[in-house]
N, C-alpha and C positions, 0 to 999 in steps of 0.2 A: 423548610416547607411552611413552617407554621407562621412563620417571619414575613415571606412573601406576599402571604395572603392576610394577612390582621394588618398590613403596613396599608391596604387597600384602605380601610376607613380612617388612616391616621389625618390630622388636617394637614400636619407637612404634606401626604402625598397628595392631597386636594391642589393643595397653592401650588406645589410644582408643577402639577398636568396642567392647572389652569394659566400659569405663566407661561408656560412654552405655546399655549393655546393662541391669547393675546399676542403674545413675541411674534408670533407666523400668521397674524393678521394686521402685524404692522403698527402696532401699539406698545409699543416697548417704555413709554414715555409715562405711561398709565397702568402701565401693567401689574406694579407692585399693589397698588393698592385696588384693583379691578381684581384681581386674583386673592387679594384679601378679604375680600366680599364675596364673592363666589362658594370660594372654599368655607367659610364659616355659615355661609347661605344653604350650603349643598349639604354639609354638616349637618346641620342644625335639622333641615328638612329631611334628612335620613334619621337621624337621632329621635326628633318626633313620633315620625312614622313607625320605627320600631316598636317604640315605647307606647306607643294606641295599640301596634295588633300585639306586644307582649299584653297588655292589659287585656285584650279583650280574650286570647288563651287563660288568663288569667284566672278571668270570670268561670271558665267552662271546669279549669283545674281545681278551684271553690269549691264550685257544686258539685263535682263530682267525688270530692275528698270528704266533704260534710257529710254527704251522701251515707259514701262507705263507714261514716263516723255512729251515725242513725241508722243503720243497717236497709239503708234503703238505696237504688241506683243511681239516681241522678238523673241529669240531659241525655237521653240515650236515644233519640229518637232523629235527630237532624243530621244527617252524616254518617261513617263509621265512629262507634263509640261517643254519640252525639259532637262532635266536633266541630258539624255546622251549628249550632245551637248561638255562637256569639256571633255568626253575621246573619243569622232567623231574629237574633233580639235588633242588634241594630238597625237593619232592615224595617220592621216592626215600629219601634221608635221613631223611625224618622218619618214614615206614610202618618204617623198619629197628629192629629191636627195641634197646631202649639198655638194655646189658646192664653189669654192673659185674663185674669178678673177686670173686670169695670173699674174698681175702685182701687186698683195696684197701682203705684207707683211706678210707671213705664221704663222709664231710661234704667231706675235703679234696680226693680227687676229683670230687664234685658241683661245688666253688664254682671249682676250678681254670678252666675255659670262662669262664666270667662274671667274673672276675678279671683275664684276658687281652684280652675283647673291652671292659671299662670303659672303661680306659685308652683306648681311639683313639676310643671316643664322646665322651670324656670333650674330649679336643683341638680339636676341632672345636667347643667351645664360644666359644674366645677367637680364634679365625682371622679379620680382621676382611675379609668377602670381599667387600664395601662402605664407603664412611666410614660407611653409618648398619644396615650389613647385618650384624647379630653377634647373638651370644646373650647375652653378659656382656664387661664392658669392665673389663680388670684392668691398674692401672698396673705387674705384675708379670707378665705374660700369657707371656712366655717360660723365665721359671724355673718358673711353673705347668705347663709343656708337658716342660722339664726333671726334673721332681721326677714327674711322674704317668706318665712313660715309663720311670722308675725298677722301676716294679710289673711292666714284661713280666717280668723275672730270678725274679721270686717266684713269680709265675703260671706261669711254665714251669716250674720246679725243683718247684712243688705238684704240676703234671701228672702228672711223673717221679716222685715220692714217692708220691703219692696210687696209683699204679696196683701202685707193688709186683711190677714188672717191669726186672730187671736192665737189659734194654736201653735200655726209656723213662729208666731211674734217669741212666745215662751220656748219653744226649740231653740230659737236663735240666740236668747238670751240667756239657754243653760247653756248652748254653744259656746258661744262667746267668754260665758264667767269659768268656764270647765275650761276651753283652751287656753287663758292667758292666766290661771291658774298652776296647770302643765308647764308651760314655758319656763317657768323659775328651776323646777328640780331636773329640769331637761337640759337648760340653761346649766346646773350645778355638773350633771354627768361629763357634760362636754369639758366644762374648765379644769377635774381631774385630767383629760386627757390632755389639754394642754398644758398642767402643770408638766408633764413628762418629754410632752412633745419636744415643748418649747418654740412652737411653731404655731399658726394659725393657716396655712398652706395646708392643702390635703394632702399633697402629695408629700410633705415633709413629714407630714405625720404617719405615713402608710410606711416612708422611710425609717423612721424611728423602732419600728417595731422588732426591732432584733427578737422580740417576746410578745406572743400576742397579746393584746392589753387587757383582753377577755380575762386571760392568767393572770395579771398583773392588779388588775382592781376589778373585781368581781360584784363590789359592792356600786362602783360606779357604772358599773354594763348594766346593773338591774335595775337602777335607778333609770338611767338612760331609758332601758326598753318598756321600764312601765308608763314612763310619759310620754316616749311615742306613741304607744299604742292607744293611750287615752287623749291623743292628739290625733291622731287616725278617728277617732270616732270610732274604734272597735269595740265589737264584745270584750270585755264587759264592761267598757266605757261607753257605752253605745245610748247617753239616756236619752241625746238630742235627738233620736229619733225612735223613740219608748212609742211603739206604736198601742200600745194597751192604754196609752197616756192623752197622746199630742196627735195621734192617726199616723202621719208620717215625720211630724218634725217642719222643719226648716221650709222641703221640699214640698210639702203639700201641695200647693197650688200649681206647681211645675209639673209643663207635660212637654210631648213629644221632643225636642230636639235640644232645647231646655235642660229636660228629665235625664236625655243620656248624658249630656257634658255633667251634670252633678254626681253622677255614676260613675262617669267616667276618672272623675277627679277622686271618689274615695275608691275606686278599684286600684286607682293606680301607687296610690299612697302607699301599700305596703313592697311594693316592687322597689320604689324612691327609697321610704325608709329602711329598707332590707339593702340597699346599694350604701347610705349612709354611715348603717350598723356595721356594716363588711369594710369599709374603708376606715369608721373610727377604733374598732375593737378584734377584726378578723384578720388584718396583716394587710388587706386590700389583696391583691394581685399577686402574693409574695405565696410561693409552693414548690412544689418538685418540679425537676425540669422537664420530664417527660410527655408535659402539659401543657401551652401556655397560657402567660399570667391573664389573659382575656376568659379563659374557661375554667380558670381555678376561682376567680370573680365574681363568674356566675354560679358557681356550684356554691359558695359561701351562701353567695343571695339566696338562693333556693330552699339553701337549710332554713335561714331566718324565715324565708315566705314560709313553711311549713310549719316550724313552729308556733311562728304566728298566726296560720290558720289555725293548729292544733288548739290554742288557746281559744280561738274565736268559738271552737267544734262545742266545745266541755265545760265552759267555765258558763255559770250564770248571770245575769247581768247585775250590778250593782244598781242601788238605790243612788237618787242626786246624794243624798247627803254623806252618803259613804264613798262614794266616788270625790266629792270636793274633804271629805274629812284625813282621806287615804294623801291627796296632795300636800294640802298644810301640816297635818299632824306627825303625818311617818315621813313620805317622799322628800321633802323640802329638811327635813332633819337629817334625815342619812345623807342626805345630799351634803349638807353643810361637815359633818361628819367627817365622810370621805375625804371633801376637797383637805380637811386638817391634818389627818393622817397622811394623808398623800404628801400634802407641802412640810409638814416633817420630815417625811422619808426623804423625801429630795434634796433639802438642805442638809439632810448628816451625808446621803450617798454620796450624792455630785460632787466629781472633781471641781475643785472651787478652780483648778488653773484650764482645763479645758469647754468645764462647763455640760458633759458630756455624764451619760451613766451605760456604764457596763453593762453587758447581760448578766453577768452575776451580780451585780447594782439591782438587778430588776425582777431575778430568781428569788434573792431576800425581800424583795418589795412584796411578791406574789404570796409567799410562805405567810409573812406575816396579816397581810391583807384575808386570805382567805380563812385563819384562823379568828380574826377579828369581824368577819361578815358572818362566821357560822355562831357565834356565839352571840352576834346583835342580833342575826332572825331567832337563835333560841329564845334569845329573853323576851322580843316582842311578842314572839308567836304563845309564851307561858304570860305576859302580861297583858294581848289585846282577846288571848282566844279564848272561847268559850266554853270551860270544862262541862265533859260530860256530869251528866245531875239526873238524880233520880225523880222520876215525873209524879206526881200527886194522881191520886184516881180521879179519874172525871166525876164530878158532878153534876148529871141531868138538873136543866131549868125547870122551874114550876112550872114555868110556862109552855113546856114539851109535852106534856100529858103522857110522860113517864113514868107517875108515881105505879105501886104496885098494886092490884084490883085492893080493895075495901080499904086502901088510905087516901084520906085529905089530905 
């Protein structure tokens, strides 16, 4: 049953119905690669489409989580349990006039939206969220994901130029120094995984995981998810757009149709990097069988989207300088770290004649790894953190008009 019906979005079954399509209109001569277009076309345009109205659920499941997080309701007003709420906002957005400053830079303000929101449609092509469920199958799929997530810094630092507003300009430019700062210890998480992998393929590496890699390097999944998240522009990476600071950030000058694709692009990022997270560290697709691997996929996802809002809910946001201090000083160290440990392990474990590690190769990996991360967040958390201390009594200023009646 479940076979039948997930085979529907596979792109083999695209190219087959579209070649028998052609075949019976007499184009057999064309057919192969007229039906290689279609199906990738039809794909891709399903796969989009999904991925806008998961987003825009997305948004409603936000606010309504925050909500309950602040003891308050949410969108409750548009729909049953407000649920029209995210075709009220898009709606909304698009009637709002898209207006450009006088003095913006046109072309580079127009392309800056569409330049931001590529990039995370662009990811979800190589995510293999089936063995036969993908869009394109690249034996480089993870430096593909590395190299095209490269382009948020340019697309945001355009936003900030393009608009010709001091403020947006400084947005862009903590943007820009904040995300290609991220990139290295993000950069560091990943190459643990293909120390193990020994593959750059996603799909090789969702294969590998006899042990989820979660288990396996704990210290390299944390590293991972903290420069996601501060590659997201989330809480409490969120200083490019410190509205107490900058007003909005980047986005300032952006309205109506503009305003949603820049929305659209940072709603959609945790859904993207929650499908990334699940396929580099979650097994991908791999569960009971009573399920299939398409809905054990998305339940992974869902954990990550959670917890990652969970964090957005609670944590307060960091200062620029703590947020660029937390990258070079700690992130980029454990990062380098890990990747040592890990390529130790490898070389004592690994069968030198097959090349291959055991799940007991990778039980010992995890034992030792997690005893080794509990003891490095010890020492940093007793050598960055700030022991309680007993506070001095206040002293009223002269200048309070504190002092007590009949003293000067």
């Amino acid at each position: 049953m479940y076979t039948s019906f997930y085979q529907l979005i596979d792109f083999h079954s695209f190219y087959d119905m579209y070649y028998k399509i052609f075949e019976s209109l007499g184009l057999s001569s064309s057919a192969s690669w007229m039906s290689y277009l279609a199906a990738g076309g039809s794909l891709s345009f399903l796969a989009i489409n999904l991925l806008v109205l998961a987003t825009a659920f997305y948004t409603w499941f936000e606010r309504r989580t925050i909500a309950r997080f602040q003891v308050r309701r949410g969108p409750n007003r548009n729909g049953p349990f407000g649920l029209g709420q995210p075709f009220a906002d898009v709606i909304k957005l698009i009637m709002k006039e898209d207006t450009i400053p006088t003095e913006a830079d046109k072309p580079v303000f127009t392309i800056a939206p569409i330049a931001l929101l590529a990039p995370t449609l662009l990811i979800i092509t190589v995510i293999p969220i089936d063995d036969a469920s993908f869009l394109a199958t690249l034996n480089i799929g993870i430096l593909f994901i590395v190299g095209i997530t490269s382009v948020n810094s340019i697309a945001i630092f355009m936003a900030g130029w393009g608009s010709r507003n001091k403020y947006a300009i400084l947005g862009s430019m903590r943007g820009a120094a904040m995300l290609i700062s991220y990139e290295i210890p993000m950069a560091l998480g990943i190459t643990s995984v293909l120390l193990i992998s020994g593959s750059l393929a996603m799909t090789e590496i969702v294969a590998k995981q006899d042990i989820w890699f979660i288990v396996v390097m704990p210290m390299g999944f944390f590293v991972f998810m903290a420069a996601a998240t501060a590659e997201m522009s989330r809480t409490p990476f969120d200083q490019i757009e410190a509205e107490s600071e900058l007003g909005s950030g980047y986005n300032t000058e952006f309205s109506g149709i503009k305003f949603a694709i820049l929305f659209l692009a940072e709603f959609m990022a945790p859904i993207v990097t929650s499908a990334v997270v699940t396929t580099l560290f979650l097994g991908g697709s791999q569960g009971f069988d009573f399920l299939p691997g398409q809905a054990w996929f998305v339940l992974k996802m869902f954990v990550v989207i959670f917890i990652l809002l969970w964090i957005r809910s609670t944590w307060p946001r960091l200062r620029i300088d703590q947020i660029m201090g937390f990258a070079w000083k700690i992130l980029m160290e454990l990062g380098f770290v890990n990747i040592f440990l890990i390529a130790i392990e490898v070389a004592v474990l690994m069968d030198p004649v097959t090349g291959l590690l055991t799940s007991q190769d990778l039980l010992i990996m995890a034992a030792i790894n997690w005893v080794f991360t509990i003891l490095t967040l010890v020492f940093l958390a007793n050598l960055l953190g700030k022991r309680n201390y007993d506070r001095p009594d206040p002293v009223p200023s002269p200048l309070a008009n504190m002092q007590p009646k009949g003293e000067k």
